[in-house]
C-alpha positions as CSV (number, residue, x, y, z in Angstrom):
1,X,-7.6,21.2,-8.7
2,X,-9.9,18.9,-10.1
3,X,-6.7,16.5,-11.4
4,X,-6.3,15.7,-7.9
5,X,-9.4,14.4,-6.4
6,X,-10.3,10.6,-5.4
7,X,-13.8,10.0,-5.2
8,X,-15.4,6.6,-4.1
9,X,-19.1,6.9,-4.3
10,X,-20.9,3.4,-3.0
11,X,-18.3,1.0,-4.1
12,X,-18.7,-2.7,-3.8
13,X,-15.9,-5.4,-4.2
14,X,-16.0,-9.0,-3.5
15,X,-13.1,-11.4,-4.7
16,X,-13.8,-14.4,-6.6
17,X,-13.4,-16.2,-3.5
18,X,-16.6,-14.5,-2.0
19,X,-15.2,-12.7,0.6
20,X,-16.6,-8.9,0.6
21,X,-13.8,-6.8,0.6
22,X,-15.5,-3.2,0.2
23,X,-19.1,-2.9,0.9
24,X,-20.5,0.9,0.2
25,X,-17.4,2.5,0.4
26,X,-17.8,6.2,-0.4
27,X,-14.8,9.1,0.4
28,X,-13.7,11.7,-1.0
29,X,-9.9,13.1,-1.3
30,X,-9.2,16.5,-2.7
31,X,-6.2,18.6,-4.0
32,X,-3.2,17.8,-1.2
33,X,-4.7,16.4,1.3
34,X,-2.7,13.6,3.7
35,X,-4.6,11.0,4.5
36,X,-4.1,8.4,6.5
37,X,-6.8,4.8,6.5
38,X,-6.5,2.9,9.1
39,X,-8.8,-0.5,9.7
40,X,-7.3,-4.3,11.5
41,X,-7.2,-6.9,9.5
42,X,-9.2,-7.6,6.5
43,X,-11.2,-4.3,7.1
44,X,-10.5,-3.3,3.0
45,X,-8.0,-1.0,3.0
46,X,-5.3,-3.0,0.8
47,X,-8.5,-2.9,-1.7
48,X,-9.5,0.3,-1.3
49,X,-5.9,0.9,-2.5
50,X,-5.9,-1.3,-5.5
51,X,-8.9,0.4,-6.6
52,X,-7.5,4.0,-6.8
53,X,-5.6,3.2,-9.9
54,X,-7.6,0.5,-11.9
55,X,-5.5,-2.4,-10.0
56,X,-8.9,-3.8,-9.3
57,X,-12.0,-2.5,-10.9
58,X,-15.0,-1.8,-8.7
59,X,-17.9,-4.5,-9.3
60,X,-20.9,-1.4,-8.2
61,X,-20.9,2.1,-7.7
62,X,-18.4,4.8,-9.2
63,X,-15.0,5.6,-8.4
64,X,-13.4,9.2,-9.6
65,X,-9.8,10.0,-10.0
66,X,-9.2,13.8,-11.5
67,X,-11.9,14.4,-14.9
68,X,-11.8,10.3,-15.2
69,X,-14.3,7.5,-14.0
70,X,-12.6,4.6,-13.7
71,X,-13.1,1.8,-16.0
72,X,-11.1,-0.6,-17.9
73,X,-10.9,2.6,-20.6
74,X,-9.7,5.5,-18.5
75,X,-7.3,3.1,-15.8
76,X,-4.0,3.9,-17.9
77,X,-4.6,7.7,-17.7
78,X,-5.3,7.4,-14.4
79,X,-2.5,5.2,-13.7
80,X,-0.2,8.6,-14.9
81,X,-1.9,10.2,-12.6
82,X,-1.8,7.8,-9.1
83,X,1.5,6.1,-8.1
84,X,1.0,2.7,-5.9
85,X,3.3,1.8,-3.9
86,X,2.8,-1.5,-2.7
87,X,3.9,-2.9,0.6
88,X,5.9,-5.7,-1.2
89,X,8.5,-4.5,-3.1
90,X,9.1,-8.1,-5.0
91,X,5.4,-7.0,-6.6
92,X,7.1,-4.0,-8.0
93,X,10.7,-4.4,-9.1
94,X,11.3,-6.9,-12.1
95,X,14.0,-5.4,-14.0
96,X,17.6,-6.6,-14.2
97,X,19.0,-3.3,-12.1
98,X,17.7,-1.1,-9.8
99,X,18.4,1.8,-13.0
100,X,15.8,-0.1,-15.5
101,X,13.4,-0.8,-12.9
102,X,13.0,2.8,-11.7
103,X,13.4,4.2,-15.7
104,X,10.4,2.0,-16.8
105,X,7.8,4.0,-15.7
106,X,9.0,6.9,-17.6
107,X,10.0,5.2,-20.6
108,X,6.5,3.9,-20.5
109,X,5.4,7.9,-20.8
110,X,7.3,8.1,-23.7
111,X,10.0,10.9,-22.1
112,X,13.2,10.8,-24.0
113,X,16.2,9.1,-22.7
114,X,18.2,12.0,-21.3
115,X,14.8,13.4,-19.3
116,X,14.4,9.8,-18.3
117,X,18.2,9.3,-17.3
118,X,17.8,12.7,-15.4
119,X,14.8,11.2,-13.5
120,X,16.1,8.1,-12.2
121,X,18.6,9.5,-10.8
122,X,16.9,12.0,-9.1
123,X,14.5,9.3,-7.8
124,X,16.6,8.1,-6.4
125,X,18.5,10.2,-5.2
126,X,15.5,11.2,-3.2
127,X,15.1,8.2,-1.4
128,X,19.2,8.0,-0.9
129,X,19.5,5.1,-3.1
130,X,22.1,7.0,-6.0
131,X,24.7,4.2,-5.5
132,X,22.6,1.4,-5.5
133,X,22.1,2.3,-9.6
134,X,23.6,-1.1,-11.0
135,X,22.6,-3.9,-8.2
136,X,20.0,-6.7,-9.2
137,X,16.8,-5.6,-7.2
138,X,17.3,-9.2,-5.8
139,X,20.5,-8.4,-4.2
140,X,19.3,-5.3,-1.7
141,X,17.8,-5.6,1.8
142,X,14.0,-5.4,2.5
143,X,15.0,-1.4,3.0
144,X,16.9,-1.4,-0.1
145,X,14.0,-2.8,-1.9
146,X,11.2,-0.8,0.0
147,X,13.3,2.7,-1.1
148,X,13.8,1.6,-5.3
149,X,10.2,0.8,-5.1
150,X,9.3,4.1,-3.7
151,X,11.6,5.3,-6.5
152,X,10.1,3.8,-9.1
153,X,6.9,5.4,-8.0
154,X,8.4,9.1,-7.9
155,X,10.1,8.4,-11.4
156,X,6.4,8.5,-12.7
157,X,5.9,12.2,-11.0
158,X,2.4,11.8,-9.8
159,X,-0.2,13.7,-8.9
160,X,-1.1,11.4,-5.7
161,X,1.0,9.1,-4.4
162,X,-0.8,6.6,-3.0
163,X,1.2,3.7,-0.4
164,X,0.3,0.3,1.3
165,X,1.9,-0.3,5.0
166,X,5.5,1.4,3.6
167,X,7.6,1.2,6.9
168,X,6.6,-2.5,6.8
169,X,10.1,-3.4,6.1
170,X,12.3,-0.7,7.2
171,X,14.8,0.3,10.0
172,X,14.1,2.5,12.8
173,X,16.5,4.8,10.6
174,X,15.0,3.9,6.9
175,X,11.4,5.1,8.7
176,X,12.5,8.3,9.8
177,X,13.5,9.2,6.9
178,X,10.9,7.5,4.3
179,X,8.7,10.1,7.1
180,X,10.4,12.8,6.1
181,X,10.4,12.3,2.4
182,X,6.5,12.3,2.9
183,X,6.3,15.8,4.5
184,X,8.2,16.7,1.5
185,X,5.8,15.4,-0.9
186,X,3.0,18.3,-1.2
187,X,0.9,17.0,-3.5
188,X,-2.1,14.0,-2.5
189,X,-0.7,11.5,-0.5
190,X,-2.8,8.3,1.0
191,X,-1.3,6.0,2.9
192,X,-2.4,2.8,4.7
193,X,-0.8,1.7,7.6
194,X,-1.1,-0.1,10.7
195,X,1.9,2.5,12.2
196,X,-0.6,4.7,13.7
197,X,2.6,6.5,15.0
198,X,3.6,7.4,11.2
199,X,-0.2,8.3,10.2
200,X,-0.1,10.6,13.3
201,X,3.3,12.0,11.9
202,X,2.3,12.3,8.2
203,X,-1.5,12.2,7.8
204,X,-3.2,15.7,8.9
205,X,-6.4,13.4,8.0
206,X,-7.2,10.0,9.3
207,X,-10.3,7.4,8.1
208,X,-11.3,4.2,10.3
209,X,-12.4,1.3,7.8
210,X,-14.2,-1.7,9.0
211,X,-16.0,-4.2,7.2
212,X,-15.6,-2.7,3.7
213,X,-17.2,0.8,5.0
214,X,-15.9,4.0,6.3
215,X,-16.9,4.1,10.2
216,X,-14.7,7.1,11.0
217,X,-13.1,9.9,8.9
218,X,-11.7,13.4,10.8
219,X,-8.5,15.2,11.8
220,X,-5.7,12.7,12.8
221,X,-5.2,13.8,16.3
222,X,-8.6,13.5,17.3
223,X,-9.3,10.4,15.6
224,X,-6.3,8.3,16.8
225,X,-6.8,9.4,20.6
226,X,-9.9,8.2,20.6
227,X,-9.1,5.4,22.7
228,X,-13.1,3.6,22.9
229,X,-13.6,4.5,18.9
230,X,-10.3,2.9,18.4
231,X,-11.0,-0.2,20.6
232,X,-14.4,-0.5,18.8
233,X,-13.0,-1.3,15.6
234,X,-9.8,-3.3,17.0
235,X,-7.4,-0.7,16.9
236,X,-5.1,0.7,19.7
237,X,-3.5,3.7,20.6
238,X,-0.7,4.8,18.7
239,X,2.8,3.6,20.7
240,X,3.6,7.6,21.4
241,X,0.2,7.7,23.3
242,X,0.7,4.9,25.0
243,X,3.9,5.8,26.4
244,X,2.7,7.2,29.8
245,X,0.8,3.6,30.6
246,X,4.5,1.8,30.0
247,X,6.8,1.4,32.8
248,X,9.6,3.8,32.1
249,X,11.8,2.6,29.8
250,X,9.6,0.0,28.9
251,X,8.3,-1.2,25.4
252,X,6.3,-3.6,23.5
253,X,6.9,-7.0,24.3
254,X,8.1,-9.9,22.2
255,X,4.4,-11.5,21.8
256,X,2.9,-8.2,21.2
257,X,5.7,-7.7,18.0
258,X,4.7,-10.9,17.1
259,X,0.9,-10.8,17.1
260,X,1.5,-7.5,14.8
261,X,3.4,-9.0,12.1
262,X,1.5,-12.2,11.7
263,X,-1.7,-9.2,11.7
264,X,0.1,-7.6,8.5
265,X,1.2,-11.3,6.8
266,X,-2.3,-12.2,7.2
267,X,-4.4,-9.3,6.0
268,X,-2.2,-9.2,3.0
269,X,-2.1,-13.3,2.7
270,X,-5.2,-13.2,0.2
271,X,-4.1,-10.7,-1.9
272,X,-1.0,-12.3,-2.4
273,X,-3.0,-15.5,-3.4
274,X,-4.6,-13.3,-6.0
275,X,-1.6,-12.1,-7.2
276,X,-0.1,-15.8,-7.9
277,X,-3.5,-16.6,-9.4
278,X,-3.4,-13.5,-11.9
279,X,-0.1,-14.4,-13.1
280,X,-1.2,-18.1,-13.5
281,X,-4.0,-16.9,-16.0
282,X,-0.9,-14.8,-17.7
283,X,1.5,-17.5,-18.1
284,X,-1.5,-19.9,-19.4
285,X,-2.4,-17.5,-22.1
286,X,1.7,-17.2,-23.1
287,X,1.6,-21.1,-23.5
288,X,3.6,-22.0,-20.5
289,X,1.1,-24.5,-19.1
290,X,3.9,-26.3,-16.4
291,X,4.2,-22.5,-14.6
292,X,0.4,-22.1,-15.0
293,X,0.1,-25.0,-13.3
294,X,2.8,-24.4,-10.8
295,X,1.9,-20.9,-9.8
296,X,-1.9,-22.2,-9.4
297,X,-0.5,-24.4,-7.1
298,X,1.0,-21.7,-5.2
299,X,-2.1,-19.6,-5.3
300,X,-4.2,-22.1,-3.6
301,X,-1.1,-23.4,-0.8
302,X,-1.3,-19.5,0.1
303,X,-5.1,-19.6,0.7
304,X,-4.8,-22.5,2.6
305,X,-2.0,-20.5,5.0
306,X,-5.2,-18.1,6.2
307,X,-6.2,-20.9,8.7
308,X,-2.9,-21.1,10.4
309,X,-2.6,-17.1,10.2
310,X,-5.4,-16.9,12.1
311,X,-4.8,-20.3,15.1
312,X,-1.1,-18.1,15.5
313,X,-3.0,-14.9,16.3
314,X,-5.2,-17.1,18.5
315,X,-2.0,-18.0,20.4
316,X,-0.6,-14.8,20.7
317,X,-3.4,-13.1,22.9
């Protein structure tokens, strides 16, 4: 089904700051596929993702989602097409209640209000989240938040779901089953992660980026026990396959949890800084100069945080 495919055909991307986020990227994803990118830090896949609905534009070469190319023309039909989940729910939920922020997808389809009532709820019902209905988004856990955004996502009944690092904030128990809820989901799914262990349970399909390029792209299993190709481009072993060189019972240490986090805080530290500076431009053009200025100040504060990201994963090793 034509509908279904993603297509990246030599795609360059650099952010205003100069760094080269994508450089040549090319793929292609067809009808329900499960695909899995995997990269370290600042290898492009955060951007790969923004660019498979119109979040970011591509600066050269051609990006195809279903019978549309994706310009600034064609991103809101494509946008009906590709839900993005993002690995920050406070980028995603906005509304007063947990209801309005998971109905505003469809309201924005133009569904009436009883299909729309009927889709919330079974949104979230989905993601086990039915009595959470009437609480402030602001009020819920990381978990909470994590499972409405998902939601609000699978209110919009896309085509391909598309998903940035989403066990980043859950329980060993909220993982299982978000993992679950992904088996379930039979149409396109691509999902970036640094869980190798939930690409390996998820992804039948699994693509190495580095540098802004694809540098590996084949069945899961065989890519992620590759142990030289993933040590080539800074990966390791998933934890399940690196079981038998732990002492029994024994587990990742304290330093090594640590030198993962600050990995995902820092690869998504820019993009965050981005964010800020986006909704800087926005409040400008409303006339609220004091925010402007405020969130511009944030904006640059965060870009100044990559230096420190990067002396703490110095003294990790």
């Amino acid at each position: 089904m034509s509908h279904h495919i993603v297509e990246f055909r030599d795609v360059h991307y650099h952010y205003p700051d100069g760094t080269a986020a994508l450089n040549g990227l090319s793929l292609r994803i067809t009808h329900g596929e499960s695909v899995g990118i995997v990269g370290a830090n600042g290898s492009g896949k955060s951007t790969l993702l923004m660019h498979t609905n119109g979040y970011l534009l591509p600066q050269t070469g051609t990006i195809t989602v279903g019978d549309f190319q994706l310009d600034k023309k064609t991103r809101q039909e494509i946008r009906k097409k590709v839900g993005l989940i993002f690995q920050n729910p406070d980028d995603q939920l906005f509304m007063p209640t947990v209801s309005e922020d998971v109905a505003f997808g469809p309201l924005n389809l133009g569904l009436s209000v009883e299909r729309v009532n009927e889709t919330v709820q079974e949104a979230l019902e989905t993601v086990g989240c039915s009595a959470l209905r009437d609480k402030p988004p602001h009020h819920l856990s990381g978990g909470q938040m994590s499972a409405v955004a998902i939601a609000s996502v699978l209110a919009m009944q896309p085509d391909i779901l598309v998903m940035d690092e989403p066990a980043s904030h859950l329980d060993p128990k909220s993982r299982r089953a978000l993992i679950n809820l992904l088996k379930h989901f039979h149409h396109t799914k691509i999902i970036a992660s640094h869980d190798l262990d939930l690409i390996m349970d998820v992804c039948s399909r699994c693509i190495i980026v580095k540098e802004g390029k694809v540098v590996a792209d084949g069945p899961t299993e065989e890519i992620l026990s590759d142990g030289q190709l993933l040590e080539d481009n800074n990966l390791e072993l998933p934890l399940s396959l690196q079981k038998r060189d732990l002492p029994l019972g024994g587990t990742m240490n304290e330093i090594g949890k640590l030198h993962h986090l600050l990995g995902h805080w820092a690869e998504h530290n820019i993009e965050h800084a981005k964010t800020y500076e986006d909704w800087s431009k926005k409040a400008d053009a409303l006339g609220k100069k004091e925010l402007a200025a405020v969130l511009k100040t944030i904006a640059e504060e965060t870009v100044a945080m990559d230096s420190r990201f990067k002396e703490a994963l110095e003294l990790c090793r």
